[in-house]
C-alpha positions in Angstrom: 145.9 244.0 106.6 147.1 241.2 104.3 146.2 238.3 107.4 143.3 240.0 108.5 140.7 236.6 108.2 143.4 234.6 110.5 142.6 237.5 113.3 139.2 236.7 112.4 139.2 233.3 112.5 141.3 233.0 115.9 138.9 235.6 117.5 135.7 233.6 116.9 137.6 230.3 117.8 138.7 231.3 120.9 135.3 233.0 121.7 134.3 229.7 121.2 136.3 227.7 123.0 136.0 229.8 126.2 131.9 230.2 125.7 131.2 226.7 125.2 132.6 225.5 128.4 131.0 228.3 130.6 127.9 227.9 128.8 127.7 224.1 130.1 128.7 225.2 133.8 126.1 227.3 134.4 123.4 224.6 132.7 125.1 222.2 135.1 125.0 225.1 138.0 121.0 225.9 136.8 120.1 222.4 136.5 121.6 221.1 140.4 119.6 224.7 141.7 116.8 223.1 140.2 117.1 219.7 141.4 117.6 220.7 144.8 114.5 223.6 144.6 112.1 220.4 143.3 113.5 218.2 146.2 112.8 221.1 148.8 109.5 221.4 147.5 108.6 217.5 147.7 109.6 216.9 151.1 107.6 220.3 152.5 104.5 218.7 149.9 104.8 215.2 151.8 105.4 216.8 155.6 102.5 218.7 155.1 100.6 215.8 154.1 101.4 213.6 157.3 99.9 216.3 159.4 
């Protein structure tokens, strides 16, 4: 086990590299859900409103 620190050091930066990306898609999926949920809930706010 003379290399072990490269298997180390590969492991946590491919953990990285693969976590980081999926990490920002579901912000991005989370954030549109949210953006859509606040719109939803405006428009029923203003119908109910008007009548």
């Amino acid at each position: 086990m003379r290399y072990l620190w490269v298997f180390v050091v590969s492991t946590l930066t491919v953990g990285v590299s693969f976590a980081l990306p999926l990490f920002l898609l579901m912000r991005q999926r989370q954030l549109e859900k949210q953006k859509v949920s606040t719109r939803l809930t405006t428009s029923t706010e203003y119908e109910d409103s008007v009548l």
